[in-house]
C-alpha positions as CSV (number, residue, x, y, z in Angstrom):
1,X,106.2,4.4,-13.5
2,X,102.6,4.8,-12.4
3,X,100.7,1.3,-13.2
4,X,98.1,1.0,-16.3
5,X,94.5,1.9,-15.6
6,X,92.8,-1.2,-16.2
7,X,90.6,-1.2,-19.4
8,X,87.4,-3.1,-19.3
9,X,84.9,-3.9,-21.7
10,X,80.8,-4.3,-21.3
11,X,78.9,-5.9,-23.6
12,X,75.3,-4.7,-23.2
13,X,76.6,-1.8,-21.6
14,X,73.9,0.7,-22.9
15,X,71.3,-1.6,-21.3
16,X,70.2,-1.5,-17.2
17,X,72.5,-3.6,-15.7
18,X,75.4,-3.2,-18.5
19,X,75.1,0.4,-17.1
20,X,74.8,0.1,-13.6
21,X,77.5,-2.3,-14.0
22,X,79.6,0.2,-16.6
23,X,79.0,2.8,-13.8
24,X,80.5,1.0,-10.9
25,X,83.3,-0.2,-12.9
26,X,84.3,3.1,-13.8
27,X,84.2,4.1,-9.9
28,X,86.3,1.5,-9.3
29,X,88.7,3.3,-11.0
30,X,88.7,1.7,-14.7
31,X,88.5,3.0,-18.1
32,X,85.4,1.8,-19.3
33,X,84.5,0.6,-23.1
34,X,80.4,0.6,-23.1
35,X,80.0,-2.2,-26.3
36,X,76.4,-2.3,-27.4
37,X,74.6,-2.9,-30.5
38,X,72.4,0.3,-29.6
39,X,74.3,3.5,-30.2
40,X,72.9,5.5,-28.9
41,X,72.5,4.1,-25.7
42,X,76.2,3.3,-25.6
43,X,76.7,6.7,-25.9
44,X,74.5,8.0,-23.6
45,X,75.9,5.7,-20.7
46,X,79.4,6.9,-22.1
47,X,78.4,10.4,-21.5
48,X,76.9,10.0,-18.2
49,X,80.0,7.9,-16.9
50,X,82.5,10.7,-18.2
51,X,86.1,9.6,-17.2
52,X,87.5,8.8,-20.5
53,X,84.6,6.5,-20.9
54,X,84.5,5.3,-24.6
55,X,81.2,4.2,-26.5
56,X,81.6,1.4,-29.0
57,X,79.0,0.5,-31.1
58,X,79.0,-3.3,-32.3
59,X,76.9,-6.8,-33.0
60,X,78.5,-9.1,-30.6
61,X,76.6,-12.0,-32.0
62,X,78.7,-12.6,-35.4
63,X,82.9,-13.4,-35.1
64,X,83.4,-10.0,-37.1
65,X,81.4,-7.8,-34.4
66,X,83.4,-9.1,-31.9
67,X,87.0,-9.1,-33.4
68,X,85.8,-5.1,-34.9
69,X,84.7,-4.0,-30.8
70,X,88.4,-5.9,-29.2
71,X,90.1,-3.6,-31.9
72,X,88.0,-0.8,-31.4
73,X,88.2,-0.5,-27.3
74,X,91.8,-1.5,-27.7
75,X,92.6,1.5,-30.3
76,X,90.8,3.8,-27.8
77,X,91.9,2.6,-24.6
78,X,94.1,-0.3,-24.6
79,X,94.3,-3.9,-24.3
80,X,91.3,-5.7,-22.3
81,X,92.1,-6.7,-19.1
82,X,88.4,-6.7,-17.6
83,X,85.5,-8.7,-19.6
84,X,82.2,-8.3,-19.1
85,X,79.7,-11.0,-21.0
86,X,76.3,-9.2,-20.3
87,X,74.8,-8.6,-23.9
88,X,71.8,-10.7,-24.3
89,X,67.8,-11.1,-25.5
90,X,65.6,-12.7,-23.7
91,X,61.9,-14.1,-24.5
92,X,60.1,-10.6,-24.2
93,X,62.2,-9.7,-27.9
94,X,59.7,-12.9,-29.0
95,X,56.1,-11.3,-27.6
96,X,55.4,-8.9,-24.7
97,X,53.5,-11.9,-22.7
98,X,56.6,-14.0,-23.2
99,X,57.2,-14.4,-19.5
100,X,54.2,-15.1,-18.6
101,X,53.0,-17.5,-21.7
102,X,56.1,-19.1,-22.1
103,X,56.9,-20.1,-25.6
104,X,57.3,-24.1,-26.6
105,X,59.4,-25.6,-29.3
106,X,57.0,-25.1,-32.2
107,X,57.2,-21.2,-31.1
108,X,60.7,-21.0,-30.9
109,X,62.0,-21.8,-34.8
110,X,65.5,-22.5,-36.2
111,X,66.0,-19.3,-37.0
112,X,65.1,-17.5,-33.4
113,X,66.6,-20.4,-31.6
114,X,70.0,-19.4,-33.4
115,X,69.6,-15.6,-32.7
116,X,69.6,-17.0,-29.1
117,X,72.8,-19.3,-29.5
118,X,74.7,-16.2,-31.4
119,X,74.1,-13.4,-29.1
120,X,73.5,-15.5,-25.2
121,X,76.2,-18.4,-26.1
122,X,78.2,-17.8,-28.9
123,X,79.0,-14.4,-28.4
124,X,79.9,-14.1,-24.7
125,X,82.4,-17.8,-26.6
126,X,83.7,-15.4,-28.8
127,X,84.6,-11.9,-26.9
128,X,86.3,-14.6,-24.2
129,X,88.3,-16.3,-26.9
130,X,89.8,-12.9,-28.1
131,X,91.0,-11.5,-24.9
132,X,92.0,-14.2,-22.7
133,X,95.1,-14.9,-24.7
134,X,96.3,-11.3,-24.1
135,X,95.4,-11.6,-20.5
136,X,97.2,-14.9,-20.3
137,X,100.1,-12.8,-21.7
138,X,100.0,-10.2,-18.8
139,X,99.7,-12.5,-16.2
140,X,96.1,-10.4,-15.6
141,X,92.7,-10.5,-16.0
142,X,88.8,-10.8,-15.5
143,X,86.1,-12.8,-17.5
144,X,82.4,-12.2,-16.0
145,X,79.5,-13.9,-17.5
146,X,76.0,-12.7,-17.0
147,X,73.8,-16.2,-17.0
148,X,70.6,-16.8,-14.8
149,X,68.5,-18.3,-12.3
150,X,69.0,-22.1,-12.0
151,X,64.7,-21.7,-12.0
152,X,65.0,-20.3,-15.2
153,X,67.7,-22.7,-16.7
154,X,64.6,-25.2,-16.2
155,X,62.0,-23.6,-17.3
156,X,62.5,-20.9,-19.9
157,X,63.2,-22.1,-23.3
158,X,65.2,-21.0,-25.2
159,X,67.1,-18.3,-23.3
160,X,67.4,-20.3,-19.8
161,X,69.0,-23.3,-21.4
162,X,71.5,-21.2,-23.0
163,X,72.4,-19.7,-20.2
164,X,72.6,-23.2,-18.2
165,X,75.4,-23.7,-21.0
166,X,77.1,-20.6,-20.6
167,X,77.2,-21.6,-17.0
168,X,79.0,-24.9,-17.5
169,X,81.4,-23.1,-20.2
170,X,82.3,-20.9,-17.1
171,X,83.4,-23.6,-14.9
172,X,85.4,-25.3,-18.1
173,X,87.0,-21.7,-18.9
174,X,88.0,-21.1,-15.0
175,X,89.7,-24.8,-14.6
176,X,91.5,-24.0,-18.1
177,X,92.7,-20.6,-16.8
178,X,93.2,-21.4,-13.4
179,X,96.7,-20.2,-12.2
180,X,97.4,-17.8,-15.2
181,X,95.7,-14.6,-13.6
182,X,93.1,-14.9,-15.1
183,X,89.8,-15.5,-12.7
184,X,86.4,-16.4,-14.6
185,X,83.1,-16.2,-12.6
186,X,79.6,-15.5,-13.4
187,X,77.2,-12.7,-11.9
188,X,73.5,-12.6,-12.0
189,X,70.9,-10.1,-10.7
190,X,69.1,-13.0,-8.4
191,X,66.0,-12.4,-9.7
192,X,63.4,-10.4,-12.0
193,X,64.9,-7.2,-13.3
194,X,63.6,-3.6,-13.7
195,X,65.0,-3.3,-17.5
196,X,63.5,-3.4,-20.6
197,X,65.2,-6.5,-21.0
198,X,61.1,-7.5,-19.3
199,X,58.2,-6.2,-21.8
200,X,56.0,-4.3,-20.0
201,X,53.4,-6.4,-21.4
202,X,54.9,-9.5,-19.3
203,X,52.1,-9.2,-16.7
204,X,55.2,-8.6,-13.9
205,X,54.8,-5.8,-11.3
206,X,58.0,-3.8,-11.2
207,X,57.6,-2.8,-7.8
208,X,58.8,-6.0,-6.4
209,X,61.7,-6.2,-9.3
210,X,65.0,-6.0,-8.7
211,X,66.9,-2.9,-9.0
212,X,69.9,-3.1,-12.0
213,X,72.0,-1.4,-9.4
214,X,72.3,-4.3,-7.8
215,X,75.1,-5.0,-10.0
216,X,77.4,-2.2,-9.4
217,X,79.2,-3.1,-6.0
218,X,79.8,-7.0,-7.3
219,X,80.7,-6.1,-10.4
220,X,83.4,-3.4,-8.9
221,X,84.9,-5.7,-6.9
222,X,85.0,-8.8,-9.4
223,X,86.6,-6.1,-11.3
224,X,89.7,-4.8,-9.2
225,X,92.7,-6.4,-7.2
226,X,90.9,-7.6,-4.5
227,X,89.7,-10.5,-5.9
228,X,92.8,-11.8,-7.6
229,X,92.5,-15.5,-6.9
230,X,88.8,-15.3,-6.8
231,X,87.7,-17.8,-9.6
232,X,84.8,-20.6,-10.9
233,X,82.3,-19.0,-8.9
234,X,78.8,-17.5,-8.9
235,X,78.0,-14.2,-7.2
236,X,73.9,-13.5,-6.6
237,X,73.9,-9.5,-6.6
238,X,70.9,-9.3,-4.5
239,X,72.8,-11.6,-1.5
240,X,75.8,-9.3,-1.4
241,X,74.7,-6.6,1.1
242,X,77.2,-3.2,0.7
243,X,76.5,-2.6,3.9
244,X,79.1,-5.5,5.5
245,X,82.7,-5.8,5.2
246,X,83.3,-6.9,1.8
247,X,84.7,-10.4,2.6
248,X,81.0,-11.1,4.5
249,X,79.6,-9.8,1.3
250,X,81.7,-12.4,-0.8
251,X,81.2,-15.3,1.4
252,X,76.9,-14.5,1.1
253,X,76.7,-14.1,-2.2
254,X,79.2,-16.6,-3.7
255,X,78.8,-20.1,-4.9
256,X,80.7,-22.6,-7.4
257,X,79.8,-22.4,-10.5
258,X,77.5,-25.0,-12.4
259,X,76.1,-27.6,-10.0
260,X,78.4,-29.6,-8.4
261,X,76.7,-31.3,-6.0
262,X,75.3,-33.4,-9.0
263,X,78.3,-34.6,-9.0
264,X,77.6,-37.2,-6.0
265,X,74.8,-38.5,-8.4
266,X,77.8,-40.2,-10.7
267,X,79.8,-42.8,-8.8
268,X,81.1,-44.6,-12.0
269,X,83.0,-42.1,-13.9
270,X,85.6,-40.2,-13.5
271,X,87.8,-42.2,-11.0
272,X,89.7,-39.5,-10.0
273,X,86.7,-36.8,-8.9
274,X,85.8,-39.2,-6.1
């Protein structure tokens, strides 16, 4: 009997990198679910894709959006054997000069800093938490997490210290999975994106922006066989060069998650990490 096509789901994926990534996913031979809270753009991407290519529309910040696009993609397609945690907002959705004139605590208020913890943290938490068990179950399966620069993780508030936690949360997820099948790593752009995830009031010039495409041949490989045993690491998109065998690619690009060389700051605790 001839083996499943793998299903994967993209959060985000009606966005620039969701569907560059979406796109090269669905090359790779996988039935794609494109998850977004615009419909329209899910569609579209969808459309473009072809292939069986499913469009799902859904709010991936609150536990009931996520449970209603796992059930949705798996009605359509199957169970989820390929995760992609790319929806997000960044500090453009607060003014177009954002990037530029970064905003401060005062700016940022309870209730925008929890729109950033429900779609950047808790929902990329959430989405995880629903199909890893199945994965577990199959002895299969991908978790990919979109987080950022360690530059911005330091400087932007509040979207880079989110992602800074979605970055450790990686590392913790691919140490509890480790063994099942189930890799977790996280893949980032490397840079300043051409998406309207940047305002074009933001004062950048999108000449010297990275391209979303980018994305596409990391996310393809992160994506298939190849990388089975391939976990708790970072991939920077714009260091993998396409050109080069794809193991040269890998060992460029990739990193371990998080920071670990922090770790040689803390000679006290735990014993048994020395």
């Amino acid at each position: 009997m001839a083996e499943r096509q793998r299903v994967a789901l993209i959060s985000g994926g009606g966005g620039g990198i969701g569907s560059a990534m979406c796109a090269a996913v669905a090359a790779g031979g996988a039935r794609v679910a494109v998850v977004d809270l615009d419909s329209s753009a899910a569609r579209r991407v969808a459309s473009t894709i072809g292939g069986g290519a499913v469009a799902i529309e859904a709010d991936v910040s609150i536990e009931d959006g996520c449970a209603a696009a796992v059930a949705a993609v798996e009605d359509a397609l199957g169970s989820v054997d390929i995760l992609f945690n790319n929806a997000g907002i960044g500090i453009s959705s607060l003014r177009p000069d954002a990037e530029r004139n970064l905003p401060d605590m005062q700016e940022v208020t309870p209730e925008i800093f929890d729109r950033f913890i429900a779609v950047n943290l808790r929902g990329p938490y959430l989405m995880s938490r629903l199909v890893t068990p199945g994965m577990r179950q199959r002895g299969w399966g991908r978790v990919v997490n979109n987080t950022t620069s360690f530059f911005t993780m330091l400087r932007v508030f509040p979207y880079g210290a989110l992602k800074a936690t979605l970055e450790a949360a990686s590392a913790i997820w691919a140490t509890e999975l480790d063994g099942s099948g189930v890799t977790v790593n996280v893949l980032v752009p490397g840079g300043p994106t051409d998406t309207a995830f940047i305002a074009d009031g933001s004062g950048m010039d999108r000449a010297t922006m990275l391209k979303p495409e980018v994305m596409g041949p990391p996310a393809a490989w992160l994506a298939s066989n190849a990388s089975d045993g391939f976990t708790g690491k970072r991939i920077v998109a714009a260091w993998w060069d396409p050109t080069q065998p794809t193991e040269q690619a890998v060992a460029k690009s990739a990193s371990p998650i998080g920071w670990p060389e922090l770790a040689q700051a803390t000679r006290v605790w735990p014993k048994d990490a020395e």
